[in-house]
C-alpha positions in Angstrom: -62.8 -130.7 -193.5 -60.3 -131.1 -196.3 -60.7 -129.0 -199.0 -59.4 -130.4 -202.4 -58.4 -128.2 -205.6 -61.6 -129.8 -207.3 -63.7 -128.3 -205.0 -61.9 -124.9 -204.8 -62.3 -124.8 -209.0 -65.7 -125.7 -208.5 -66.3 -122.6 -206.5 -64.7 -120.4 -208.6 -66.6 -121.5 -211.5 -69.4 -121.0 -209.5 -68.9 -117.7 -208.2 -67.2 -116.8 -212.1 -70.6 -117.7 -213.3 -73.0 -116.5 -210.5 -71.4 -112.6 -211.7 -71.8 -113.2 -215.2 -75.5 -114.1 -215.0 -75.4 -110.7 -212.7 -73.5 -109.2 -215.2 -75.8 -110.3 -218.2 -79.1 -108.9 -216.3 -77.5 -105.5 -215.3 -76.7 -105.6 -219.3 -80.1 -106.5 -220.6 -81.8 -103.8 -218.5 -79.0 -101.2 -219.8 -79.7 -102.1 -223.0 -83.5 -102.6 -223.1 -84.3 -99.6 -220.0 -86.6 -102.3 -218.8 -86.7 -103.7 -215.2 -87.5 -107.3 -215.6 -87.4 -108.9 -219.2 -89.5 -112.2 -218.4 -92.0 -112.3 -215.8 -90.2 -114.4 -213.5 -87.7 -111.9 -212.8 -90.1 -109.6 -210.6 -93.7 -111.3 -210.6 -95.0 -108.3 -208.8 -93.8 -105.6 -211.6 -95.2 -108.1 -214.2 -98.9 -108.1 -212.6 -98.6 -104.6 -212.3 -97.4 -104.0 -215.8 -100.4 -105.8 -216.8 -102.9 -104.6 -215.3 -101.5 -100.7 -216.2 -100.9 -102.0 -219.6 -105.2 -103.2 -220.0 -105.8 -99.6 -218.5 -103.9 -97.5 -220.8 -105.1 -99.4 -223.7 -108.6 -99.2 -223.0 -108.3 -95.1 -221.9 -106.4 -95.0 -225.7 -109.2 -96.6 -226.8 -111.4 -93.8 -225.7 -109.0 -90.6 -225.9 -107.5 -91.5 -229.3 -110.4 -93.2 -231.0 -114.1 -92.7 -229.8 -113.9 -89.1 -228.2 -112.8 -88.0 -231.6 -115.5 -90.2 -233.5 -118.0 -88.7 -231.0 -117.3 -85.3 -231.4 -116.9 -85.4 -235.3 -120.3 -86.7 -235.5 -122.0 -83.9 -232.9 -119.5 -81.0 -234.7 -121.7 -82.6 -237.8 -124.8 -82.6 -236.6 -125.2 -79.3 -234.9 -123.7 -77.7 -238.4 -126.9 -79.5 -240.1 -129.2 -78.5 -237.1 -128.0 -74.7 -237.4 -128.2 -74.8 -241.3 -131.7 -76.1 -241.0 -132.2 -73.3 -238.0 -130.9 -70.6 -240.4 -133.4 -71.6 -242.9 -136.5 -71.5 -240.8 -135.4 -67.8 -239.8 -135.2 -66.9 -243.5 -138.4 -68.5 -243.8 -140.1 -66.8 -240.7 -138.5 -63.6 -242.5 -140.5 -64.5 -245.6 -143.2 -65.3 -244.0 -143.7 -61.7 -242.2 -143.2 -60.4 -245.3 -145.7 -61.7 -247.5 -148.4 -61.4 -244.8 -148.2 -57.5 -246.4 -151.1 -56.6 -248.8 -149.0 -54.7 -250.8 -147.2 -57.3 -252.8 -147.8 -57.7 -256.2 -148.3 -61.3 -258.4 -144.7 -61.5 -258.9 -143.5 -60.6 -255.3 -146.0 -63.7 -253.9 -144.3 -66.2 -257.1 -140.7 -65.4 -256.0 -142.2 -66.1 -252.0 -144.0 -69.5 -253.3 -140.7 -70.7 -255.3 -138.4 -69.6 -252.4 -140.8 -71.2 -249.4 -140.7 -74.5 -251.8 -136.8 -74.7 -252.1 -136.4 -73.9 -248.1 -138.7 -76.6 -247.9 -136.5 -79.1 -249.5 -133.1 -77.7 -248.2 -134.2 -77.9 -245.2 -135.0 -81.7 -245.1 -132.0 -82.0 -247.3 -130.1 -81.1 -244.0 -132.0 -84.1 -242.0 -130.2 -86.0 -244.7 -126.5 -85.3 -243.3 -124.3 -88.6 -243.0 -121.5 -89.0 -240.9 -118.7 -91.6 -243.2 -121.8 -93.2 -244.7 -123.8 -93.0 -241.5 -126.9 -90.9 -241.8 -127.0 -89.0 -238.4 -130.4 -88.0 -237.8 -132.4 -91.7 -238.3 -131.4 -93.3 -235.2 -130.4 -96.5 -235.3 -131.3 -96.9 -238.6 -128.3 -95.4 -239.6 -128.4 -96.8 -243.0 -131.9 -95.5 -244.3 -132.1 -91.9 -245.3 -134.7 -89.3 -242.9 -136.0 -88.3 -246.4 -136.9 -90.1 -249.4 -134.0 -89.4 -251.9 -136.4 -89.7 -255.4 -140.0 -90.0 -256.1 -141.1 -93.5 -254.3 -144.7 -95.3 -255.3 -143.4 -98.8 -254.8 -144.2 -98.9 -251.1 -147.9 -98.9 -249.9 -147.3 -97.8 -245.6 -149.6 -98.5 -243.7 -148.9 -95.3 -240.8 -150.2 -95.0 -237.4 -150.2 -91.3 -236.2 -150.8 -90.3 -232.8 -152.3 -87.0 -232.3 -154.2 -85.0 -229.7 -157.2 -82.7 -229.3 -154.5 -80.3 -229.0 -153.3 -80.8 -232.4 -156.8 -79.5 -233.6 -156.9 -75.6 -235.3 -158.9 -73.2 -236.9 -158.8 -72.6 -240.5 -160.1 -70.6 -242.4 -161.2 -70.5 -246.2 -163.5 -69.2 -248.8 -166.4 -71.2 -250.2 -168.2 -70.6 -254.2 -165.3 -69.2 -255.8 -166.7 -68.0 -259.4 -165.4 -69.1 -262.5 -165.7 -67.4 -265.6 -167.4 -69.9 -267.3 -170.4 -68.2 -266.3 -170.0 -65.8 -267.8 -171.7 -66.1 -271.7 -170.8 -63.3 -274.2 -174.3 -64.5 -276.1 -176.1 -64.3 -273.5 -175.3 -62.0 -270.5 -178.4 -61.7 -269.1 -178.4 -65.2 -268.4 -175.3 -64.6 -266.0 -176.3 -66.2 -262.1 -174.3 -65.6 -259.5 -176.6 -66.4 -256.6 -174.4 -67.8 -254.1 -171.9 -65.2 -252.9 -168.2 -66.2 -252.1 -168.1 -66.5 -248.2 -166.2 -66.9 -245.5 -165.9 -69.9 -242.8 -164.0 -71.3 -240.3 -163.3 -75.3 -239.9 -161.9 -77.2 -237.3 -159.2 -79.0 -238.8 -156.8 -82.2 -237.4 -154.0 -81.9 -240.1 -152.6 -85.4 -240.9 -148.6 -85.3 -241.7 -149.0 -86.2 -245.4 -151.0 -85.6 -248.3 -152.5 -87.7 -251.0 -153.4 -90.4 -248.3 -155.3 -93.5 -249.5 -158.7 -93.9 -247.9 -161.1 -95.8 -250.0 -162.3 -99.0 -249.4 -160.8 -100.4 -252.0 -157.3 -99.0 -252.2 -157.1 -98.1 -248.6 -158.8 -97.3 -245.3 -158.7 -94.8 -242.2 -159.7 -95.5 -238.9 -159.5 -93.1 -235.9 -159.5 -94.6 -232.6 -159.2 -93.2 -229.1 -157.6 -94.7 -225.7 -160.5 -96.4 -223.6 -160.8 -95.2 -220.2 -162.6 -95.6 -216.9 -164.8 -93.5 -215.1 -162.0 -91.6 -213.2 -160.5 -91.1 -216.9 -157.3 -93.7 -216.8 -156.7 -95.6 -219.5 -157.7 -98.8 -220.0 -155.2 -101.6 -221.1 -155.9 -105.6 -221.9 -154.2 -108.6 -220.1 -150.9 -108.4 -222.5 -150.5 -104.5 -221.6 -151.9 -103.1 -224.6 -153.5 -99.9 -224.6 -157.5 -100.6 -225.5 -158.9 -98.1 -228.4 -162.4 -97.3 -229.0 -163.0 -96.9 -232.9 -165.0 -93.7 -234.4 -167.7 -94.9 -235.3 -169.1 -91.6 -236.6 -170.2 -90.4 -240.3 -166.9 -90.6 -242.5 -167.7 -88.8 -245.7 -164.1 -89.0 -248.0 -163.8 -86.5 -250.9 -161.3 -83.5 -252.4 -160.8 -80.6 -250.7 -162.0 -78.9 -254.2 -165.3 -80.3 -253.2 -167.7 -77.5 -252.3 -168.9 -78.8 -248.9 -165.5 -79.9 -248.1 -164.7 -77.6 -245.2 -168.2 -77.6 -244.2 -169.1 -80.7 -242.7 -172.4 -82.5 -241.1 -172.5 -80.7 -237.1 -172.2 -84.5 -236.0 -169.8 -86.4 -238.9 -166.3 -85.3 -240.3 -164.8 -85.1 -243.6 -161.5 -87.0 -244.8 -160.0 -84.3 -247.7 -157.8 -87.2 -248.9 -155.7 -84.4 -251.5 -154.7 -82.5 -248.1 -154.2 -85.5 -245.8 -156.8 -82.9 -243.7 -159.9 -83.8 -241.0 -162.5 -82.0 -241.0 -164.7 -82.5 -238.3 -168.5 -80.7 -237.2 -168.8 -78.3 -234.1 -170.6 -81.6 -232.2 -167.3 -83.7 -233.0 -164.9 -80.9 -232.0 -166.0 -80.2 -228.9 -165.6 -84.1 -228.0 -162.3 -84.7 -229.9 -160.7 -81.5 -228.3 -160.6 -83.5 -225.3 -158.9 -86.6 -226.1 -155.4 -86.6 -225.1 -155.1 -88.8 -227.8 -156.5 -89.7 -231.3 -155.0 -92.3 -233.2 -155.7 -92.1 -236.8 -154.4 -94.9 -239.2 -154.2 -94.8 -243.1 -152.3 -95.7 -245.8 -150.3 -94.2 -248.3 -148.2 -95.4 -251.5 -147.0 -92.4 -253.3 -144.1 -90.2 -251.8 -142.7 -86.9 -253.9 -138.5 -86.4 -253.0 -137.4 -84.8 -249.8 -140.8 -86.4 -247.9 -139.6 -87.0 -244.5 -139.9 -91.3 -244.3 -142.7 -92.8 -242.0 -140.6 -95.4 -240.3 -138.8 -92.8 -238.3 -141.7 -90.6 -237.2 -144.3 -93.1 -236.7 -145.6 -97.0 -236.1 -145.9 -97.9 -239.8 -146.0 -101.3 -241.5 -144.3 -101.1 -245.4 -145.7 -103.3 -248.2 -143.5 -104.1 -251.6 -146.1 -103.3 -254.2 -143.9 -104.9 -256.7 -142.8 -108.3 -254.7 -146.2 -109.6 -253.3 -144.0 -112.9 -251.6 -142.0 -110.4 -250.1 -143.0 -110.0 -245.8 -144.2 -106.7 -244.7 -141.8 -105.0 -242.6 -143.2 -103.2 -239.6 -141.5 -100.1 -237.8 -142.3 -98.9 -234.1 -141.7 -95.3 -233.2 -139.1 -95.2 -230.2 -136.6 -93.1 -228.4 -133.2 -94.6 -230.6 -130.4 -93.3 -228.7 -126.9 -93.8 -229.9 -124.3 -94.2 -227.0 -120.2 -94.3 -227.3 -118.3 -95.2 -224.1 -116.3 -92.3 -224.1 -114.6 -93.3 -220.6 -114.4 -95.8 -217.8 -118.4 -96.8 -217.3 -119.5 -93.5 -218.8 -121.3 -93.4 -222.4 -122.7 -90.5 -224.0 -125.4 -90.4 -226.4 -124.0 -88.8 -229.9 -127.1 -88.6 -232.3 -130.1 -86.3 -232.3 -133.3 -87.9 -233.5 -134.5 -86.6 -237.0 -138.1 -86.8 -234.8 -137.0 -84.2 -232.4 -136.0 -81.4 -234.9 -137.5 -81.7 -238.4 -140.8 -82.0 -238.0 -143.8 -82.0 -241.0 -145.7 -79.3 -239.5 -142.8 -76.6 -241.4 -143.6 -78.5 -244.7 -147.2 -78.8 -244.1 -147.6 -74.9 -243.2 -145.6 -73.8 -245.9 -148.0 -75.8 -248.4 -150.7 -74.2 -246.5 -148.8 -71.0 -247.5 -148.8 -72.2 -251.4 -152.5 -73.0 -251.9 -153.3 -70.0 -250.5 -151.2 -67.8 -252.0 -152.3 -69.4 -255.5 -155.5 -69.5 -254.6 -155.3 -65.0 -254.2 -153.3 -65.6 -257.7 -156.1 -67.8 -259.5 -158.4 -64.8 -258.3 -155.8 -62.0 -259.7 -155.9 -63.5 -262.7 -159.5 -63.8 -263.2 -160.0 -60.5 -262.0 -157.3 -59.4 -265.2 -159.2 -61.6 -267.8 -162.7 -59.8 -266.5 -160.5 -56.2 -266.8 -159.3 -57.3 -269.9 -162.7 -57.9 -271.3 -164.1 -54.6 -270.0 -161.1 -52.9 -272.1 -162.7 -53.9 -275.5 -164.6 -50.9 -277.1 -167.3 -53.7 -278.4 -168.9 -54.9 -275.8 -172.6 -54.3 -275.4 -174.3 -52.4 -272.1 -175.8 -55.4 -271.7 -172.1 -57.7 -271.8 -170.3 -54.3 -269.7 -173.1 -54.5 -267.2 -172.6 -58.2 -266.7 -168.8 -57.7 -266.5 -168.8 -55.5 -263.7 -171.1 -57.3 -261.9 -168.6 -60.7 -262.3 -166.0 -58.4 -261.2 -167.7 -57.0 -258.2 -168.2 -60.6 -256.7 -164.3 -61.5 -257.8 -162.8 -58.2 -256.2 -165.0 -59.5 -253.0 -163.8 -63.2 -253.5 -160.2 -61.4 -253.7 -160.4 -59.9 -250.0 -161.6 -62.5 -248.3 -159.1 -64.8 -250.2 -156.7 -61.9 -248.9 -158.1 -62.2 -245.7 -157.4 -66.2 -245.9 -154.0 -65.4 -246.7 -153.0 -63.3 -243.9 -154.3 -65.8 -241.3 -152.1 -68.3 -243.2 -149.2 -66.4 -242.4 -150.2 -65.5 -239.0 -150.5 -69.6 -238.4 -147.2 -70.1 -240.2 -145.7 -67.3 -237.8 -146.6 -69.1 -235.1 -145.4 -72.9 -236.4 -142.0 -71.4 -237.3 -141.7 -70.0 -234.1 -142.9 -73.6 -232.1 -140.1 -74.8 -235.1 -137.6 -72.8 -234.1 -137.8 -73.2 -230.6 -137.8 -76.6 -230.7 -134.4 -76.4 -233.1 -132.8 -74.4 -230.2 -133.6 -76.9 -227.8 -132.1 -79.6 -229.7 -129.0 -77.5 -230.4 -128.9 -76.7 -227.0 -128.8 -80.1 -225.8 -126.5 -81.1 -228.1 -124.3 -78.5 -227.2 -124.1 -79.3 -223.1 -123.3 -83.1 -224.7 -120.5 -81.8 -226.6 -119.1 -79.4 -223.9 -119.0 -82.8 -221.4 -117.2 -84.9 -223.9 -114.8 -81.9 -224.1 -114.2 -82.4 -220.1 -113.9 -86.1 -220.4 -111.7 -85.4 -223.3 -109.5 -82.9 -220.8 -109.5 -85.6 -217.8 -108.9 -88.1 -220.1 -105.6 -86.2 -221.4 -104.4 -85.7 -217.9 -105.6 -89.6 -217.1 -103.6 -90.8 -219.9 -100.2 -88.5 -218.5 -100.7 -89.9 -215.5 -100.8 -93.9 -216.4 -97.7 -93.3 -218.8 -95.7 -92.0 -215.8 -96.8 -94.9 -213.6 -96.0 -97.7 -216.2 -93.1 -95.7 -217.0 -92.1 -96.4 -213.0 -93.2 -99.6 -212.8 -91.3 -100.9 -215.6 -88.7 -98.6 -217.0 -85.1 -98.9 -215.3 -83.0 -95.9 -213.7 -80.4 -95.8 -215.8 -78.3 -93.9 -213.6 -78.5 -96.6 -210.9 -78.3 -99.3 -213.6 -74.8 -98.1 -214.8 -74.1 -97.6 -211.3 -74.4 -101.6 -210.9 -73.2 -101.9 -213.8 -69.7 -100.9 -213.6 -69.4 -102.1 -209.8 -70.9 -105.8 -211.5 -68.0 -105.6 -213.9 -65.5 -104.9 -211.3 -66.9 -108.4 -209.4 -66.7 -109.9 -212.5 -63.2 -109.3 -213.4 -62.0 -109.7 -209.8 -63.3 -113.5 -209.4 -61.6 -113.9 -212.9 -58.4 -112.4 -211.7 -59.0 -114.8 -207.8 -59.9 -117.7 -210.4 -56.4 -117.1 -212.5 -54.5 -117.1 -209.2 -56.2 -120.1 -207.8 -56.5 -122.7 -210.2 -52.7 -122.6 -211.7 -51.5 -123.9 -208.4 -51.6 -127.4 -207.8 -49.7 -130.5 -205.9 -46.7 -129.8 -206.9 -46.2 -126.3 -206.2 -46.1 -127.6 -202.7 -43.8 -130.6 -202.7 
């Protein structure tokens, strides 16, 4: 075959061109430290770079971003939780010692005033928020676990499920004596026939006050699960438990009223002040059975720092002051918060307001305040009658009265003593069950925390690892690039140098 000086040039341009593009890649990967710059120049590095890419993204995602959110949120709430647990202590302290009968009217004021600020700090706590987030409502993370001022625009409707379980003793004095009956005039006309005593009631305790159960501002009803003869409960077609109303005598008054902790052997007493049941020895010995009670009522008028229905119970809200506005109904369940803190593995973060502040520590501490003023109301009576006995003036007839008034008080005093002291011993015993159930929560919230602390180690070593494999998959050996580099250069320059000898000859330089 004849080969013509066209075709020759045409080679060496070829070949001239063929090293430059050679030249131009080995240059671009020097210069970027990248292997391929467009996918086409090594499709299998480019799927791989992808798909290591998507990986290392996604574990940033969870190292860099919601690890730290997780654990700033738990750091957060176990502070609140052990703020609220230090509190209870202090009040369990207090508590032991004001069940001592030495203290005087001024030691029992400074333990009333203190039990009512621990109170309030202690909810205070349930209030924590995480960057506007409140941590402890679930996921009503919006909505405070307490109410933040004094609230009487709402009227709830709350459903509270209780247990013969939940039903104690109390204990409390009946015909306290006021000194009204006593009449300077006339002391012989001074009656004190009925005697301050001393009972026991059995007592479901609601978890409010002030609840609203008259027909015509509210209602109560207590129902129980219906169940067959082998005791399981009953449920209708749509899978609704079936209740069974109490049908019983209601009787609704104050717990000021005298008969109010004394109720009818066969009927029970609503104490609508004290949000308290009072039932007769017939009723208790049926109700302490149930497994559950269900007792609905409604109230409209919450103080600050009262923990809020719609996280504790099934409650529908009314707008007292919007009457087109819908009610909003709330149903108590388990609202766990989750973060995906790694590949298919997501942690729950939040602690339920539910599980650790509870209103038995704020009911038993107001336990702890009537009684305590209700020893003080005596004292003071007991100083007025003293006081009286002081003046030189009085007649044998007005002394002889006097002692006898202060007789029945000094007797009204023990056994209101005597109240007091079981008080405590109850409140011992709920700021114990509070405690224990703080430590719980604190405990579980601690193993939580120590395993996003291991995914948080893996995760460190994880990321590591995918930066050296996308650094291998896609970053060039420099060495071995300059390498090529300078040998591609040396081709380069060569078929320049073959090119410069080749095409200055032509027809003549043979003739």
């Amino acid at each position: 075959m004849r080969i013509t000086n066209k075709m020759m040039t045409n080679n060496v341009l070829y070949n001239i061109n063929s090293n430059k593009n050679s030249l131009s890649r080995l240059e671009e990967r020097y210069s970027t430290g990248l292997k391929i710059q467009r996918p086409s120049d090594d499709p299998i590095v480019a799927t791989r770079a992808l798909k290591l890419r998507t990986n290392l993204t996604e574990l940033n995602q969870f190292y860099e971003k919601n690890i730290p959110d997780t654990l700033a949120w738990m750091d957060l709430t176990e502070s609140a939780m052990k703020e609220a647990n230090d509190i209870i202590t202090k009040i369990h302290t207090y508590c032991v010692n004001g069940s001592t009968d030495t203290l005087t009217e001024n030691d029992r004021n400074s333990i009333v005033a203190t039990l009512k600020q621990f109170k309030d700090q202690i909810f205070q706590e349930g209030n924590t928020n995480y960057a506007g987030r409140y941590v402890f409502s679930g996921y009503k993370t919006d909505t405070s676990l307490v109410f933040d001022n004094v609230t009487t625009n709402r009227n709830y409707s709350i459903t509270e499920k209780l247990s013969g379980s939940n039903i104690d003793i109390v204990q409390t004095t009946l015909n306290s004596v006021s000194l009204s009956v006593y009449d300077p005039e006339d002391p012989t006309s001074l009656d004190i026939t009925e005697k301050p005593n001393y009972v026991s009631a059995y007592r479901l305790r609601l978890a409010y006050n002030d609840i609203k159960t008259e027909e015509e501002d509210g209602s109560i009803n207590i129902n129980f699960p219906v169940r067959d003869d082998e005791g399981n409960i009953q449920y209708d077609g749509d899978g609704n438990m079936e209740l069974e109303e109490y049908n019983g005598d209601i009787n609704r008054i104050s717990s000021k009223d005298a008969n109010a902790y004394v109720p009818d052997p066969d009927g029970i007493n609503i104490l609508e002040d004290t949000g308290e049941i009072i039932m007769g020895e017939n009723v208790y010995k049926e109700w302490k059975e149930y497994g559950e009670i269900q007792v609905t009522y409604e109230k409209d008028s919450f103080l600050k720092n009262d923990l809020r229905p719609e996280h504790y119970f099934d409650c529908t809200v009314t707008d007292k002051e919007d009457e087109d506005a819908e009610p909003i109904t709330y149903t108590k369940e388990d609202q766990k918060i989750q973060y995906e803190v790694n590949f298919n593995q997501t942690m729950t973060i939040n602690t339920q307001g539910s599980e650790v502040f509870t209103h038995d520590i704020a009911r038993v501490i107001d336990d702890i305040i009537t009684s305590v003023n209700d020893v003080l109301e005596t004292d003071h009576k007991i100083n007025e009658v003293k006081k009286m006995l002081e003046d030189t003036s009085i007649t044998p007839e007005q002394n002889k009265a006097l002692n006898e008034m202060l007789n029945v008080l000094i007797t009204e005093k023990t056994l209101k003593d005597e109240v007091l002291q079981n008080t405590f011993g109850r409140a011992l015993t709920e700021v114990t069950n509070q405690q224990n159930a703080m430590n719980v929560a604190i405990a579980d919230l601690g193993s939580r925390y120590a395993r996003v602390e291991l995914t948080e180690s893996r995760l460190a070593n994880e990321q590591g690892d995918f930066e050296d494999l996308l650094s291998k998959n896609e970053d060039a050996d420099i060495v071995d690039t300059v390498i090529k580099l300078k040998s591609q250069e040396t081709i380069y320059n060569a078929s320049l140098s073959a090119a410069a000898k080749v095409v200055k000859n032509s027809l003549l330089d043979f003739i």
